[in-house]
C-alpha positions in Angstrom: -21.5 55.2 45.6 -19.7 51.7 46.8 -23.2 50.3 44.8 -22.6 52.4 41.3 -19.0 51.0 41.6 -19.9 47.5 42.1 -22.4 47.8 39.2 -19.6 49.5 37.0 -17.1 46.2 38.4 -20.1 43.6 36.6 -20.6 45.6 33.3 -16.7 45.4 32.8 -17.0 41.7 33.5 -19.9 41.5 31.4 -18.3 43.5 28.5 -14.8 41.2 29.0 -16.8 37.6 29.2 -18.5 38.9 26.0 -15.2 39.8 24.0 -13.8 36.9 25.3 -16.9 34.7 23.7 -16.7 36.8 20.5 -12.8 36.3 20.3 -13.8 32.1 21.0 -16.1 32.5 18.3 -14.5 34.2 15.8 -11.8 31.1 16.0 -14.3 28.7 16.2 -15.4 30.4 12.5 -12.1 30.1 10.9 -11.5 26.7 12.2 -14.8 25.7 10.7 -14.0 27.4 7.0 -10.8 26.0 7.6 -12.4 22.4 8.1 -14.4 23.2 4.8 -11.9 24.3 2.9 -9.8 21.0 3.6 -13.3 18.6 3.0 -13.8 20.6 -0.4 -9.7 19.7 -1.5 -10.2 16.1 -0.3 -13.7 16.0 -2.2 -11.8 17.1 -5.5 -10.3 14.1 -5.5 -11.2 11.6 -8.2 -9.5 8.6 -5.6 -11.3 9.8 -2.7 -14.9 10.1 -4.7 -14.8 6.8 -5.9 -13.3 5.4 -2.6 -16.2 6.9 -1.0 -18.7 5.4 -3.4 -16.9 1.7 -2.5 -17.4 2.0 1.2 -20.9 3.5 1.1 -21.9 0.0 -0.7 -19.4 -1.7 1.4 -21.2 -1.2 4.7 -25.0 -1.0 3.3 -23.5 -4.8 2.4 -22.4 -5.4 6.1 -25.3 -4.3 7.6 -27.9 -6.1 5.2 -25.4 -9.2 6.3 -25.6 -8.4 9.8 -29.6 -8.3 9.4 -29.9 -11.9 7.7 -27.9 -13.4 9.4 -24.8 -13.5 7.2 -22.1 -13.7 8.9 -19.5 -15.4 5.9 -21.0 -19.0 6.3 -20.2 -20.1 3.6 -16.7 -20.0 4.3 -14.7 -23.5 5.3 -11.9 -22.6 6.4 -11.8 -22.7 10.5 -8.5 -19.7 10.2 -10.6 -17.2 8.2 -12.5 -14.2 9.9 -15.2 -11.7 9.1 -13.4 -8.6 8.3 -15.7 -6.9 11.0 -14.7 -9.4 13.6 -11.5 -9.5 15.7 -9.4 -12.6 16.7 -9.2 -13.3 20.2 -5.8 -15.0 20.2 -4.3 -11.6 18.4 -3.2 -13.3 15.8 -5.6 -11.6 13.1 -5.2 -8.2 12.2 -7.5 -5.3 12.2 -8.7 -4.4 8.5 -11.2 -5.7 5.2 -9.2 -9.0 4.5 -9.5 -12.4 6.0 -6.9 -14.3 8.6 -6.0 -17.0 5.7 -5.7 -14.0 3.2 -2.9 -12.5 5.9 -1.4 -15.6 6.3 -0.6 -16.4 3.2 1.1 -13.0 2.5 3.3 -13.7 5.7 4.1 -17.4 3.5 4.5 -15.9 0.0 7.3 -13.3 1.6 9.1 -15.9 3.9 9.3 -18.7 1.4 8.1 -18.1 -2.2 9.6 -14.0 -2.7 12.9 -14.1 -4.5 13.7 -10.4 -4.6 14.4 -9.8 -8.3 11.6 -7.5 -7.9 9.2 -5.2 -5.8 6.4 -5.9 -3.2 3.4 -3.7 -3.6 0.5 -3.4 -1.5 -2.3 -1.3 -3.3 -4.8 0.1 -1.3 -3.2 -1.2 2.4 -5.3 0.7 4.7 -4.5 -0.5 8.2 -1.6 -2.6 7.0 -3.1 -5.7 8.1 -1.0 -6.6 4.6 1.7 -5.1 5.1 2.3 -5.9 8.7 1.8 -9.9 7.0 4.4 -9.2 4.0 6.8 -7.7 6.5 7.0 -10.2 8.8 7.4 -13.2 6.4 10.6 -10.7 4.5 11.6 -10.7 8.3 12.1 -14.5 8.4 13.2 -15.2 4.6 16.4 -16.1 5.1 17.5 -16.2 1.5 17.2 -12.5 0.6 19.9 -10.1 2.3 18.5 -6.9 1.0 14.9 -6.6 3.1 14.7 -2.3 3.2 11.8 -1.2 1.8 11.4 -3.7 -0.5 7.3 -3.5 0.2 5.9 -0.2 -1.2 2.2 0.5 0.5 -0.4 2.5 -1.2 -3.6 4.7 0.5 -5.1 7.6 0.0 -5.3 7.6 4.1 -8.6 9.4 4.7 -11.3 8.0 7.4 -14.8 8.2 6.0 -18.2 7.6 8.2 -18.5 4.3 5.7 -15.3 2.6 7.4 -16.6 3.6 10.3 -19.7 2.1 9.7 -17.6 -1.6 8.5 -15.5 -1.2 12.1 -18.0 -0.5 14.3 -17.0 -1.4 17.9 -13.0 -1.1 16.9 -11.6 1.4 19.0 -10.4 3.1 16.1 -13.2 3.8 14.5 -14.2 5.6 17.9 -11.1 8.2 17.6 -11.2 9.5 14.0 -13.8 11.9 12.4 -14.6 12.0 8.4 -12.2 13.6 6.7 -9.1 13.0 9.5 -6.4 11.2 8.1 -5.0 8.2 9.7 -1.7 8.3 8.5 -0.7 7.9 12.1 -2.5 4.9 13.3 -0.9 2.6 9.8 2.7 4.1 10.9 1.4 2.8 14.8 1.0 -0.5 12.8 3.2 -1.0 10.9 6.2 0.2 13.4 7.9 -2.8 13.9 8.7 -3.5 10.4 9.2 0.2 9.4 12.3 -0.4 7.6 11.1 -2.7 5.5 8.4 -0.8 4.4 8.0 1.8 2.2 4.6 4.1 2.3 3.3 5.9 0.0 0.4 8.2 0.6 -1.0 8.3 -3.1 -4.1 8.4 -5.2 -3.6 5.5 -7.6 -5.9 7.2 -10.0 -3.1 9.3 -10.6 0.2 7.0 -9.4 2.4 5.6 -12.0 5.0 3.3 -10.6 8.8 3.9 -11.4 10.4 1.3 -8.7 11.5 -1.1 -11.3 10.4 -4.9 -11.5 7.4 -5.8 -9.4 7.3 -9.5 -8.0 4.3 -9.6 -6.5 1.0 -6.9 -6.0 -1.3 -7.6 -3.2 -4.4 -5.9 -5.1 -7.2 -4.3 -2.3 -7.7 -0.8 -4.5 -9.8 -2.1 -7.5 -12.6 -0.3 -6.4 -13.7 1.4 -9.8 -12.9 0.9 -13.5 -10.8 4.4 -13.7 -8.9 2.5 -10.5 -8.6 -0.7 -12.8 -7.2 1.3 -15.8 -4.9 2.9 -13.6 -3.4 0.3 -12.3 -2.8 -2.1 -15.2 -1.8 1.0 -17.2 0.7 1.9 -14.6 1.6 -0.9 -12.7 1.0 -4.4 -14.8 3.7 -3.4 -17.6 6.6 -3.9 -14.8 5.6 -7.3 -14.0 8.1 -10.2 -14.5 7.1 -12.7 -16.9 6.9 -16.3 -15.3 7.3 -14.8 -11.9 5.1 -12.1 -10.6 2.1 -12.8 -8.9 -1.1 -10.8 -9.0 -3.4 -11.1 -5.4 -7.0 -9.9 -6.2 -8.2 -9.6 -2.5 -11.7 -8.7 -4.1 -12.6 -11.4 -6.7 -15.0 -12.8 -4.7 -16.9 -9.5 -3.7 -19.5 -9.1 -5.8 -19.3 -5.2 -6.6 -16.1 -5.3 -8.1 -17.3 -6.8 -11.2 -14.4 -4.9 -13.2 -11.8 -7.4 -12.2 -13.8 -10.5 -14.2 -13.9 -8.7 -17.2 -10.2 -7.2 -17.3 -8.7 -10.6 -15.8 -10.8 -12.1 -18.5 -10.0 -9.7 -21.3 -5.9 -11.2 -19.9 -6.4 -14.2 -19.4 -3.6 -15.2 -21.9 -1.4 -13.4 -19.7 -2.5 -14.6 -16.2 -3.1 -17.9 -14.9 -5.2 -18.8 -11.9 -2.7 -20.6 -9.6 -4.8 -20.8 -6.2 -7.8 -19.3 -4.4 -7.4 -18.5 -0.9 -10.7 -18.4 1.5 -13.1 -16.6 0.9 -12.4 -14.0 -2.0 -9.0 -13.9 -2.9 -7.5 -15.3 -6.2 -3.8 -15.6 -7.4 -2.7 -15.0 -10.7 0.7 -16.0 -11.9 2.1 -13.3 -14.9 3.0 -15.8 -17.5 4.2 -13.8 -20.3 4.4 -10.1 -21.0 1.3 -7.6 -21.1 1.4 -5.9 -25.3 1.1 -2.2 -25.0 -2.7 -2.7 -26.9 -4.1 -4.9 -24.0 -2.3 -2.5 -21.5 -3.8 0.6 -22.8 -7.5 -0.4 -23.3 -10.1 2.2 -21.3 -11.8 -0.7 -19.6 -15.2 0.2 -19.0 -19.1 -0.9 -19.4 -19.1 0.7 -23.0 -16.4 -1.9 -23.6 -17.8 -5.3 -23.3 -20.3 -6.8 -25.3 -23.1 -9.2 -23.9 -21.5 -12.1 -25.3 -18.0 -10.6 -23.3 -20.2 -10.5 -20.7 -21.4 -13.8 -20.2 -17.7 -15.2 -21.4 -16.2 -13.3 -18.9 -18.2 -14.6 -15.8 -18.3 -18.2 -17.1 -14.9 -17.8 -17.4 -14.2 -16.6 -13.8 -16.8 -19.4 -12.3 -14.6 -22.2 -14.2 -11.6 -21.9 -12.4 -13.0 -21.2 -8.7 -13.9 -23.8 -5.9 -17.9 -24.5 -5.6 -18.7 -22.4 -3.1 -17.1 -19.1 -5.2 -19.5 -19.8 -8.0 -22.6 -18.1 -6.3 -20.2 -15.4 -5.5 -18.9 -14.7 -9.0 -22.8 -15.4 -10.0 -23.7 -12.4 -7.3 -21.1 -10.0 -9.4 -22.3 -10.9 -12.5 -26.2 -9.4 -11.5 -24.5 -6.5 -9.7 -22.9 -5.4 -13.1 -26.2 -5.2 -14.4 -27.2 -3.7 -11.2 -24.5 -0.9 -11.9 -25.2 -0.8 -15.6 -29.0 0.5 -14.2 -30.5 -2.7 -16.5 -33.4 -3.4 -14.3 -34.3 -5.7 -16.7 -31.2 -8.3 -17.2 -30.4 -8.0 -13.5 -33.8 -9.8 -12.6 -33.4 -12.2 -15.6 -29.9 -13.6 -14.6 -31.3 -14.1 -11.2 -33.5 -16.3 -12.2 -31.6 -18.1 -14.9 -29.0 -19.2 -11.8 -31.6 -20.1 -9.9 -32.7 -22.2 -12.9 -28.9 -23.5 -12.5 -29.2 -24.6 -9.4 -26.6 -21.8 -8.2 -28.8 -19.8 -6.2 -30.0 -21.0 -3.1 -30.7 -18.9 0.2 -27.6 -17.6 2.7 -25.4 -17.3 -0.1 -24.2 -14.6 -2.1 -26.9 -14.6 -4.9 -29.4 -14.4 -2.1 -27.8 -10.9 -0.4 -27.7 -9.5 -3.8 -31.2 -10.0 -4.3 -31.8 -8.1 -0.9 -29.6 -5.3 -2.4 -31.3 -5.0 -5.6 -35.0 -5.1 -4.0 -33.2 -2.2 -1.7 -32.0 -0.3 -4.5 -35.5 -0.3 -6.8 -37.9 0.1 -3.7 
């Protein structure tokens, strides 16, 4: 008897550590469609396919660099940092932009920022920006009104390709594809949160409606729809003679769009400076016609002989060492154009120019393109 009633004691165990499974289960299923449901919304997003696309090349380019040895040597200025490196002294910020680059925001918004119109930092990811804007508007003396006057822009999603470009940052260690890390740029940015306005946006689909813009910090031109977005929605409230235009990316060599827009307005923006190793500021010089604003920039757009203006144009106004860079994005817009033809032949013709030469730019995309067609 005492035995049948132990045995019936262990099937009612049994039969309650199995419900109890099925119950864990059962959530562990709705979590899951849950978690699918969310991927599929983000996925929908024009901002977040093309963002994708950017940081998959992205970090196939930092490994290939991490392979041959190129760790930015060609830059000269002892302040500037690998964006997958971290300053020692704490004085360079986590993110994809160089120590010089972060400097001279912190500069621009001490001394140079008048306040007749709005800071903008498009595409501000870890607000190593924005953190840099806030703390120069911290120390300009000259302006009394300093709340959110800088307006950041992200679409805030972690990817497995920024993981990928941050490996080793703790970070990177926390967040799974698809999370959002909202949280950590607030963590960031904390300090100087009343200064800063964020904006969690996609800027395929953001039109601006702040009034004036002094200056854009540009890190979002990812894609040609992001180009057109931007100038279509963002350029026309420039200040003529004023505003300043930071392309973070003009020496990347994937972001070919920004030669051939900057070169299709280049009688509206001059080259003022370059700051080590990508960056280039433009200075608005006189206002954008609605016709130049509303162009679809695109490949369909440009003409050979654009193309070759445009990147001759872009190489005349940067420092020696940029050239093999903007050379580099000149052969990966054939590369994107699928011309397996012209890409080879304007590798050659700079090496024929003396431009291409081993650890530089032109050299890496070589790698890439025997990657991409083997």
């Amino acid at each position: 008897m005492i035995n049948q009633e132990k045995s019936l004691d262990k099937t009612e165990q049994y039969q309650s550590e199995i419900k109890r499974l099925q119950e864990k289960l059962n959530q562990v299923e709705i979590d899951l469609q849950e978690a699918k449901t969310l991927i599929r919304a983000m996925e929908s997003s024009k901002f977040w396919k093309l963002r994708t696309q950017w940081f998959k090349v992205r970090a196939q380019v930092s490994k290939m660099r991490k392979n041959i040895g190129l760790i930015q040597q060609e830059k000269t200025s002892k302040t500037t940092l690998p964006y997958y490196e971290s300053d020692p002294t704490g004085a360079y910020l986590t993110g994809m932009t160089s120590a010089d680059d972060q400097y001279y925001m912190e500069q621009y918004a001490k001394e140079d920022y008048t306040g007749e119109g709005e800071i903008l930092d498009l595409g501000c990811f870890l607000g190593s920006f924005s953190v840099s804007l806030a703390k120069g508007l911290d120390k300009n003396f000259q302006l009394r009104e300093k709340k959110e006057r800088i307006h950041t822009y992200d679409i805030f999603i972690w990817d497995k390709y920024i993981a990928e470009i941050l490996d080793g940052n703790p970070l990177a260690a926390k967040l799974q594809v698809g999370d959002c890390f909202l949280d950590a740029y607030l963590k960031v940015i904390a300090p100087w949160q009343d200064k800063i306005k964020v904006n969690k946006a996609d800027l395929t689909q953001t039109k601006w409606s702040g009034g004036k813009i002094e200056f854009i910090a540009i890190d979002a031109m990812k894609s040609w729809e992001l180009t057109n977005s931007i100038i279509k929605n963002f350029f026309p409230y420039l200040i003529p003679g004023l505003s300043l235009v930071h392309h973070q990316d003009f020496g990347y060599y994937w972001t070919t769009w920004i030669h051939l827009s900057m070169y299709v307005m280049r009688d509206y923006f001059e080259p003022i400076y370059h700051i080590p190793a990508d960056s280039i500021v433009f200075k608005y010089k006189k206002s954008l016609p609605e016709e130049v604003v509303n162009i679809s920039y695109g490949m369909d757009y440009f003409s050979r002989n654009d193309i070759d203006a445009a990147f001759e144009y872009s190489m005349s106004y940067v420092p020696e060492y940029m050239r093999a860079k903007i050379a580099a994005a000149k052969v990966a817009y054939y590369i994107q154009f699928n011309d397996n033809y012209q890409d080879r032949v304007e590798i050659e013709d700079f090496k024929r120019r003396g431009i291409y030469q081993e650890k530089t730019p032109l050299f890496e995309v070589e790698k890439l393109l025997n990657t991409l067609h083997h």
